[in-house]
N, CA, C and O atoms as CSV, one atom per row, in Angstrom:
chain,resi,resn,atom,element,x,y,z
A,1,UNK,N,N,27.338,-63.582,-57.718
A,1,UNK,CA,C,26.351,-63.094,-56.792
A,1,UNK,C,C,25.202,-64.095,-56.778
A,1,UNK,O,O,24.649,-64.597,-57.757
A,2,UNK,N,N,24.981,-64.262,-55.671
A,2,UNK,CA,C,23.781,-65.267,-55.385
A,2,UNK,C,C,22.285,-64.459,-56.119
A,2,UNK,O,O,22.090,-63.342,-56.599
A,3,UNK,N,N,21.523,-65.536,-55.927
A,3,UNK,CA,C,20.066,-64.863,-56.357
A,3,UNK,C,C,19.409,-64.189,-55.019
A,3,UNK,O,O,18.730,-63.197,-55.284
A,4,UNK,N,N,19.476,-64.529,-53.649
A,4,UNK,CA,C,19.243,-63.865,-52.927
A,4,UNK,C,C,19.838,-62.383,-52.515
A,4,UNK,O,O,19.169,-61.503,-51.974
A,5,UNK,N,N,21.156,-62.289,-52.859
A,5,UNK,CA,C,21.894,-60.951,-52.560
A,5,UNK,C,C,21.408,-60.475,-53.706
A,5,UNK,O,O,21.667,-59.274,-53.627
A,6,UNK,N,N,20.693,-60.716,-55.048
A,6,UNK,CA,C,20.400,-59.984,-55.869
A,6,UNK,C,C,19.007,-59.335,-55.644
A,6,UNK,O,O,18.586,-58.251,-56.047
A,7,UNK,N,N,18.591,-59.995,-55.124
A,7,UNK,CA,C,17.131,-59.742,-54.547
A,7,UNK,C,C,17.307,-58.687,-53.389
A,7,UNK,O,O,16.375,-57.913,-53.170
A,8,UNK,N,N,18.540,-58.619,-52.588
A,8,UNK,CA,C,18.743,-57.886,-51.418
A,8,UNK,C,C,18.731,-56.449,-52.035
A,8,UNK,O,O,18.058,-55.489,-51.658
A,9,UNK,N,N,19.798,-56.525,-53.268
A,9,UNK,CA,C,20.791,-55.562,-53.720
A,9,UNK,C,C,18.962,-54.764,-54.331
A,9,UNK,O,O,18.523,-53.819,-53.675
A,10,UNK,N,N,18.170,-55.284,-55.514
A,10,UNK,CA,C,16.993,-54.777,-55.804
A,10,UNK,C,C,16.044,-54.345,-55.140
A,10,UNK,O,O,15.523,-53.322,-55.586
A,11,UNK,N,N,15.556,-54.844,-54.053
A,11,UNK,CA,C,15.115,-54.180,-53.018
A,11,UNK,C,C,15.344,-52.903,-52.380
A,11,UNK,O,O,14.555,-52.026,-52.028
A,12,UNK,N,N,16.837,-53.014,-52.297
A,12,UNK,CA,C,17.435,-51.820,-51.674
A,12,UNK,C,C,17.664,-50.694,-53.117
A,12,UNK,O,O,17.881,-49.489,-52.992
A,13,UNK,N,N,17.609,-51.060,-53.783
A,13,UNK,CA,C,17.779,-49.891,-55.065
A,13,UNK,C,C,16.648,-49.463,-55.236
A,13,UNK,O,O,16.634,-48.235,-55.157
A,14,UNK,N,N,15.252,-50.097,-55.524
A,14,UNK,CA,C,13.866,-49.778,-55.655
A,14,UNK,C,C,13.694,-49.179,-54.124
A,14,UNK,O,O,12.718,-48.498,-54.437
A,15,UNK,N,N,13.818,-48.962,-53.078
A,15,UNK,CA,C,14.063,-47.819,-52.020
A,15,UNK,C,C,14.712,-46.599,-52.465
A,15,UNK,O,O,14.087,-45.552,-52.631
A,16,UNK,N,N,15.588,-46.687,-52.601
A,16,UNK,CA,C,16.692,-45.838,-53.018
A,16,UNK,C,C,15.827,-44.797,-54.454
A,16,UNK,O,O,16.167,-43.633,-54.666
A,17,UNK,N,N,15.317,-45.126,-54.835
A,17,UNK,CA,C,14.850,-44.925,-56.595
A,17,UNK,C,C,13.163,-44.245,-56.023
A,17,UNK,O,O,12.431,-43.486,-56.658
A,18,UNK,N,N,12.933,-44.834,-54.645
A,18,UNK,CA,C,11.540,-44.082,-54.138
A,18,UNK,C,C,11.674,-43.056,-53.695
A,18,UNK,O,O,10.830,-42.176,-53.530
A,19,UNK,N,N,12.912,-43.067,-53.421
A,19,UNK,CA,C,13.073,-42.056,-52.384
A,19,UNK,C,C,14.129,-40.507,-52.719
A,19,UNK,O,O,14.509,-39.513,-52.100
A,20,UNK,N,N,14.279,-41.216,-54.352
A,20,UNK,CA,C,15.309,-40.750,-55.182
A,20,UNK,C,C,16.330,-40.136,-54.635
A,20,UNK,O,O,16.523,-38.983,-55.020
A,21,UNK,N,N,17.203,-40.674,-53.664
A,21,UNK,CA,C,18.243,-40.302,-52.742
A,21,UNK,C,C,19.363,-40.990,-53.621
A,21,UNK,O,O,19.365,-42.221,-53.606
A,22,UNK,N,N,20.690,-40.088,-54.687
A,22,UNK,CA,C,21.695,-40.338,-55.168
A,22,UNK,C,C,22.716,-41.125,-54.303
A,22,UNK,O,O,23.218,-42.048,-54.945
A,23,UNK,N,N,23.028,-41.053,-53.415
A,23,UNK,CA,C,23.541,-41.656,-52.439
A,23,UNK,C,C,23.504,-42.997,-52.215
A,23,UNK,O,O,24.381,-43.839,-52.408
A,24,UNK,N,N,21.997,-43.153,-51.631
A,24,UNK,CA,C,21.588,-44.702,-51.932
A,24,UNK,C,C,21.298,-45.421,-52.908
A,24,UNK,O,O,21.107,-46.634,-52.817
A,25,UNK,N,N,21.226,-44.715,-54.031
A,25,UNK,CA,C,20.948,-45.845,-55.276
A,25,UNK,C,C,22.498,-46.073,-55.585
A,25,UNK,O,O,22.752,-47.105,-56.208
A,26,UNK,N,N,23.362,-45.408,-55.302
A,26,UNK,CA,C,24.989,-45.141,-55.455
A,26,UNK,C,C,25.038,-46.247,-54.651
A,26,UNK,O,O,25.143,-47.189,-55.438
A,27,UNK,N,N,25.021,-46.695,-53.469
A,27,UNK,CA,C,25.206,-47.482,-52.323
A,27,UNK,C,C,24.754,-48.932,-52.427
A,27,UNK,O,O,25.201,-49.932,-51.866
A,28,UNK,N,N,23.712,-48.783,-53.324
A,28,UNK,CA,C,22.819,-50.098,-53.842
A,28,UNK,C,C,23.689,-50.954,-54.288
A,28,UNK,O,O,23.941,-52.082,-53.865
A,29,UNK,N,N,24.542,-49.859,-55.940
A,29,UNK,CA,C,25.254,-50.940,-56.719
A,29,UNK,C,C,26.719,-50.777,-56.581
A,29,UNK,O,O,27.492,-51.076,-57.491
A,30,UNK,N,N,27.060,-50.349,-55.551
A,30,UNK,CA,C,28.847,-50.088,-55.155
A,30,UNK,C,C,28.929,-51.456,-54.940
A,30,UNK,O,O,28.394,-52.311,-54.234
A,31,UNK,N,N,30.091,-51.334,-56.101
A,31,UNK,CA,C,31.003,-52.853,-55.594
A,31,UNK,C,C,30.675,-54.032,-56.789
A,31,UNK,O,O,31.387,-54.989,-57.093
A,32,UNK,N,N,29.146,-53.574,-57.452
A,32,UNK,CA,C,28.836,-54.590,-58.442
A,32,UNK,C,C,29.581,-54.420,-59.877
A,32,UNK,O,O,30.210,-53.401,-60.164
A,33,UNK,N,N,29.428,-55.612,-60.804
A,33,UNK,CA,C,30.110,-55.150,-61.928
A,33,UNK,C,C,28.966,-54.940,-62.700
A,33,UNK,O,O,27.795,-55.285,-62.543
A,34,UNK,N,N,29.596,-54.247,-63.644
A,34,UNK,CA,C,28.658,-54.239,-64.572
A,34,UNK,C,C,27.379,-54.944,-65.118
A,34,UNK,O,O,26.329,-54.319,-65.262
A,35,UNK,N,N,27.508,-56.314,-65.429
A,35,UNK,CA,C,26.887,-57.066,-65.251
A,35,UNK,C,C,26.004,-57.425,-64.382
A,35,UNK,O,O,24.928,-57.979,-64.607
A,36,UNK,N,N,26.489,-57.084,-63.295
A,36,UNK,CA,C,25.884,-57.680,-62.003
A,36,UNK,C,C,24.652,-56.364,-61.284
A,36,UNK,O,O,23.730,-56.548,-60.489
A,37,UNK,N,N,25.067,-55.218,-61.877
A,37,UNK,CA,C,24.491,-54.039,-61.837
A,37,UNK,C,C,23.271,-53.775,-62.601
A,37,UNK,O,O,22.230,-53.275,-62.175
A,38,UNK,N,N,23.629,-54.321,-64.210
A,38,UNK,CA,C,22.584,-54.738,-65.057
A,38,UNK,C,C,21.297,-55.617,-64.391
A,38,UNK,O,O,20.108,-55.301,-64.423
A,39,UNK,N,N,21.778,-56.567,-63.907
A,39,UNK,CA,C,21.260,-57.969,-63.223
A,39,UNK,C,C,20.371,-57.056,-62.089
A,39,UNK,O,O,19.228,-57.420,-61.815
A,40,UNK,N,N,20.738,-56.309,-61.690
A,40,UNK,CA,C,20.186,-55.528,-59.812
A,40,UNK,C,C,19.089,-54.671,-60.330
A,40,UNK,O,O,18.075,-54.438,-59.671
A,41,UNK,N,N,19.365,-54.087,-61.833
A,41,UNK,CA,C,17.864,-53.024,-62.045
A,41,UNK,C,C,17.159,-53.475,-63.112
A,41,UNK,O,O,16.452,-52.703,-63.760
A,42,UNK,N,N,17.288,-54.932,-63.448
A,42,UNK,CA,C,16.496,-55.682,-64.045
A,42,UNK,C,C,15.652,-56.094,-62.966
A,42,UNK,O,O,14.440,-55.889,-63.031
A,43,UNK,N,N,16.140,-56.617,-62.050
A,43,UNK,CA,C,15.067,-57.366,-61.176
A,43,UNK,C,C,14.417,-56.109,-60.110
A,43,UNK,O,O,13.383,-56.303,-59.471
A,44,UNK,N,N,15.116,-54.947,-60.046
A,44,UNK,CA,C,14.236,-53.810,-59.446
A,44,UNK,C,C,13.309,-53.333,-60.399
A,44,UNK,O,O,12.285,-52.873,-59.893
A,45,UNK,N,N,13.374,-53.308,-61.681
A,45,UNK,CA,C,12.425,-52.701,-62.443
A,45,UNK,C,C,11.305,-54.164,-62.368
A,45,UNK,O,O,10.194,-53.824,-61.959
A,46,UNK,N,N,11.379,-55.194,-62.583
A,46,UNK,CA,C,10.443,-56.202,-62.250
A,46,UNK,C,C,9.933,-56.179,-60.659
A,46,UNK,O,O,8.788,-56.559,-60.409
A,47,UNK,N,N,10.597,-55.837,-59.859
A,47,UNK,CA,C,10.547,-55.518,-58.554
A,47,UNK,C,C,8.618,-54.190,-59.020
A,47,UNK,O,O,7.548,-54.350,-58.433
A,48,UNK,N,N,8.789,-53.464,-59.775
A,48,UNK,CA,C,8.295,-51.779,-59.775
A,48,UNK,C,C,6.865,-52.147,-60.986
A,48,UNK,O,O,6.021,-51.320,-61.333
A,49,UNK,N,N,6.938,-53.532,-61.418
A,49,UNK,CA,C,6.284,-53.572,-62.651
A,49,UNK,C,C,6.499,-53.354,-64.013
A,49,UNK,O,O,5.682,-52.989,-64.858
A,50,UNK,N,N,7.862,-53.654,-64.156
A,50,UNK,CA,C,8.075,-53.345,-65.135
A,50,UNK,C,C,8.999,-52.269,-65.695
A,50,UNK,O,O,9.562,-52.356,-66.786
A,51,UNK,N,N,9.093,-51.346,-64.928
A,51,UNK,CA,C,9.452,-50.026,-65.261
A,51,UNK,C,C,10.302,-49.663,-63.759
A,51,UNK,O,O,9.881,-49.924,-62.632
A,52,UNK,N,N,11.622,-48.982,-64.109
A,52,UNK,CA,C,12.057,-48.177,-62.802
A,52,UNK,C,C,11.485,-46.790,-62.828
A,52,UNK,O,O,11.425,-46.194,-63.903
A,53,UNK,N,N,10.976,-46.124,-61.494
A,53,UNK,CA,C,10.610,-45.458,-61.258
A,53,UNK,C,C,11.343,-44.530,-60.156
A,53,UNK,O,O,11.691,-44.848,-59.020
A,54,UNK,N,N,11.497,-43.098,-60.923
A,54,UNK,CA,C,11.987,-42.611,-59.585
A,54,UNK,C,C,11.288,-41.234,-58.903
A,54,UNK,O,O,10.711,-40.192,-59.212
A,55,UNK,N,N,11.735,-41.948,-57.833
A,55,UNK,CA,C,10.616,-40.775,-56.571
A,55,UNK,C,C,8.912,-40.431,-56.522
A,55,UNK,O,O,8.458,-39.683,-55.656
């Protein structure tokens, strides 16, 4: 995964996590591996300050 689709993928999860809609945070990391999932709410929680936050 590129660094930009990771940035896409975090973006769209830190939405998802505002809005605390199961669905879309489901939708965020469909398809990622593990790793790569790790990688998506690392940079959303840096995305949030630090911390994931939901709703």
């Amino acid at each position: 995964m590129s660094a930009a689709e990771l940035n896409v993928r975090a973006a769209r999860l830190v939405d998802a996590l505002d809005e605390a809609d199961p669905h879309a945070i489901r939708a965020a990391l469909h398809g990622l591996s593990p790793r790569q999932a790790n990688a998506a709410c690392r940079a959303a929680a840096a995305a949030q300050g630090g911390r994931l936050r939901i709703g």
